[in-house]
GUTITOR-45950 format. One record per residue (C-alpha): residue in one letter; x, y negated, z. Coordinates in steps of 0.25 Angstrom, whole numbers, plus 5000, padded with zeros to 4 digits. Layout:
BEGIN
aXYZ...
// end
This chain:
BEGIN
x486851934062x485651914053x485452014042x485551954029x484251974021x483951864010x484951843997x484751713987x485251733973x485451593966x485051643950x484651503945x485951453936x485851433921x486851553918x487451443908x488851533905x487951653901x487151563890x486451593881x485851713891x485451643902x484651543892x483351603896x483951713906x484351683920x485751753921x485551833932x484651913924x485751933914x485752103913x487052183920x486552313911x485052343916x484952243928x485052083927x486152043935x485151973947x484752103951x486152143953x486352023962x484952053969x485352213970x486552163978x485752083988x485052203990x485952303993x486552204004x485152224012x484752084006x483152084007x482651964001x483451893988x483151733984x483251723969x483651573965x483151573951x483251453941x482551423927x482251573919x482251643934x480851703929x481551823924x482451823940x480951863944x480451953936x481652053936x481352053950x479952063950x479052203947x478652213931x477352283931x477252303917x478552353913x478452443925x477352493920x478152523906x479052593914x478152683920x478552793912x479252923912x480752903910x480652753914x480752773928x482052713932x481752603921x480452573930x481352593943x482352503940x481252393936x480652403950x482052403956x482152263953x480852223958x481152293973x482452253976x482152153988x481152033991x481651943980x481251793980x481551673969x481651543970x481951443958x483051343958x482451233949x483951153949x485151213946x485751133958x487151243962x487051363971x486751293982x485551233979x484951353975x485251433989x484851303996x483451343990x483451473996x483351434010x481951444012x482151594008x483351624017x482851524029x483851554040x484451704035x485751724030x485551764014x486651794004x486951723992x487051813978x487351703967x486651743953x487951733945x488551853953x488351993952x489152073961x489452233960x489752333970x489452433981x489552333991x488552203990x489252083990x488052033998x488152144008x489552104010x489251984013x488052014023x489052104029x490051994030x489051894036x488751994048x490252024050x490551864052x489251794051x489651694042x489251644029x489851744019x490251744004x490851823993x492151793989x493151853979x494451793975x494451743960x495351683950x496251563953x495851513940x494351543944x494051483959x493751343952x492351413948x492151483960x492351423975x493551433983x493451483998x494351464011x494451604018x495451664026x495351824030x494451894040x494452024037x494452124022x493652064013x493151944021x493451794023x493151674033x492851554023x493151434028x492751334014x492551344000x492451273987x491551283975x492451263962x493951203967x494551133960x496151163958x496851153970x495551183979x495451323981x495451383996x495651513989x495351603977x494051653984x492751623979x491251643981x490751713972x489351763970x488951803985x488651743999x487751734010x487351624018x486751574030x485651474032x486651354035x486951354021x485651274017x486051164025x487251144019x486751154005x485851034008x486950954012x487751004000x487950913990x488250943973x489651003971x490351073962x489451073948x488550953954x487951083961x487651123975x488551213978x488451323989x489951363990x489751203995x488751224005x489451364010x490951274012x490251204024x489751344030x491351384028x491951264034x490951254046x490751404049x491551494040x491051594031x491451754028x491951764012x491751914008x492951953997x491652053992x491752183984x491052193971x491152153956x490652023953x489951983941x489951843936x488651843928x488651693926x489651723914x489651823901x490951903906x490651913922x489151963914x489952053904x490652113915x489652153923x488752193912x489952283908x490352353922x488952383925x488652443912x489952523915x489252583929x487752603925x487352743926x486552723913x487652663903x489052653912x489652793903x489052763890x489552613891x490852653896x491052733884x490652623876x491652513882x492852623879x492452623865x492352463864x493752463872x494452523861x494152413851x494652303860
// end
């Protein structure tokens, strides 16, 4: 089984539920403490073994590149004594992996934008780490899923169960059990409507693909939004080959809207080793006047 080596990180969208930030901000730079929440994403990618990552940026991506790229000047204000972890931490971001970008001109859906990436991933399997999802944990969802695609070797996504009252803003999936936490896929849908649901599982921030994907997308006509939807293009792979869902472990974050980026701002405040007892101290005080 090919080892999986490249990731694509769609980050082009407008951010419009968390205006007026993402005005002139992309929202993936949007801070979790100390660390915007795109390096959260590419740290994950990482950890899996991932060796080369795809940025899809959009309008405002500028800033994408240079929190990934080396600041010579301000590392050279840091070249002091008692700045050392403040200079190693800059760098850290610099030297994560063999990082790429590639701007999507038009907001065209999901699928369009990792229809761009083909000339990056050319005939290798590469997973899918969508921009509006950070993910927390020991494991990496993306390591889960590489795990999962040399267990079956298959098409794999992640899937958690969510709200009936939710699944019409997610995608519904057709899965029967293989084994613990894993799934065979058998078709989906982007956004059901009522009485359209296979089930209460649905995609949500993670995947990895195949190169078969590509020609699907091009053959894959506007669908839900008037977009090009990938959940679209990967229902064809289900129906015809089958694909693995991974029920994964892990808090996921929504950072597309204020609370999902409350939250996460909020839990990870509560685990940094800097802050996590002072601000602990802090929410116990502000519980009492609720």
């Amino acid at each position: 089984m090919q080892k999986v080596k490249k990731a694509v990180i769609p980050v082009a969208g407008f951010g419009t539920r968390m205006l007026p930030a993402t005005k002139a901000m992309p929202k993936a730079m949007l801070p979790i403490v100390d660390k915007p929440a795109i390096q959260y994403i590419v740290e994950e990618a990482v950890a899996a073994g991932i060796e080369e990552i795809l940025l899809i940026v959009g309008r405002g991506g500028a800033s994408i590149e240079d929190h990934f790229d080396r600041a010579p000047e301000l590392e050279a204000a840091l070249q002091k004594p008692g700045k050392e972890k403040l200079l190693a931490d800059v760098r850290a971001s610099a030297n994560l992996a063999d990082i790429f970008f590639l701007r999507q001109k038009e907001t065209k859906g999901l699928g369009h934008a990792i229809l761009m990436a083909r000339a990056f991933t050319q005939d290798e399997p590469f997973v899918v780490l969508y921009g509006d999802d950070v993910i927390m944990g020991e494991d990496p969802v993306a390591a889960q899923l590489c795990r999962a695609y040399t267990q079956y070797g298959r098409p794999c996504v992640g899937i958690r169960e969510v709200p009936r009252a939710d699944i019409a803003k997610y995608s519904s999936m057709k899965l029967s059990p293989l084994s613990e936490n894993l799934y065979h896929i058998t078709d989906m849908i982007e956004k059901p409507a009522p009485g359209q649901e296979f089930s209460l599982y649905s995609i949500l921030g993670r995947c990895l693909l195949t190169p078969e994907i590509y020609d699907i997308l091009e053959q894959t006509q506007p669908g839900a939004g008037g977009e090009i939807q990938l959940t679209d293009a990967m229902a064809v792979l289900a129906r015809t080959g089958g694909m693995t869902g991974v029920d994964f472990t892990g808090r996921r974050y929504d950072m597309g809207n204020k609370l999902g980026v409350m939250q996460a701002q909020v839990e990870t405040a509560l685990r940094h080793p800097e802050i996590g007892d002072a601000f602990r101290d802090y929410l116990r005080g502000i519980a009492q006047t609720l």
